[in-house]
Steps between C-alpha positions, in 0.01 A plus 500: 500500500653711257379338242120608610569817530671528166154300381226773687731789381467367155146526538494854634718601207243302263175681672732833462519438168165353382239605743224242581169650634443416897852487547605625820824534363415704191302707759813591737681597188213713349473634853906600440801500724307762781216184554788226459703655758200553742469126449858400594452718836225392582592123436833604738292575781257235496890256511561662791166469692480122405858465642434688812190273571717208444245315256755315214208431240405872501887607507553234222182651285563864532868456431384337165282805447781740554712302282225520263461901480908541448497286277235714324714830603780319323336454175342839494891642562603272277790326705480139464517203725880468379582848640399392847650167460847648399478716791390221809812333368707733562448578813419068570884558465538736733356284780717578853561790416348724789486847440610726794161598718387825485448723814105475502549120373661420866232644653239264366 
């Protein structure tokens, strides 16, 4: 897996860099980081309505949207795939560790 995401984030860094016309990529980041952003909530939301109605293939397909747009958010801040890589393995190793539950968290 990680090595298609490394692949599409290539690709957004290429269409950053040389913009192709009709490119809904080049469009988000002409648009700038207000539009991306925008795009990356409303890609959240539409996760969590496919999951609440329990339908995998839409789950599946908006989660690969959502992935998508941060991956776009990611080029436009400039933090590469590496930089979220480095970080999931740190905490991969922190795995059984359980934090202590907040007051509100017990409550859920």
């Amino acid at each position: 897996m990680s090595d298609v995401i490394k692949g599409l984030y290539e690709v957004i860094k290429d269409r950053r860099q040389n913009p192709q016309e009709g490119s809904y990529t080049c469009y988000l980041f002409s648009k700038g980081t207000d539009k991306i952003l925008k795009k990356v909530g409303e890609e959240c939301a539409e996760v969590i309505i496919a999951a609440k109605n329990e339908k995998k293939e839409d789950t599946v397909n908006e989660i690969c949207d959502l992935a998508y747009h941060v991956l776009v958010l990611m080029a436009e801040q400039g933090i590469a795939v590496e930089d979220v890589a480095e970080v999931l393995e740190e905490r991969r190793k922190k795995i059984g560790n359980l934090k202590k539950f907040h007051k509100t968290d017990r409550n859920s």
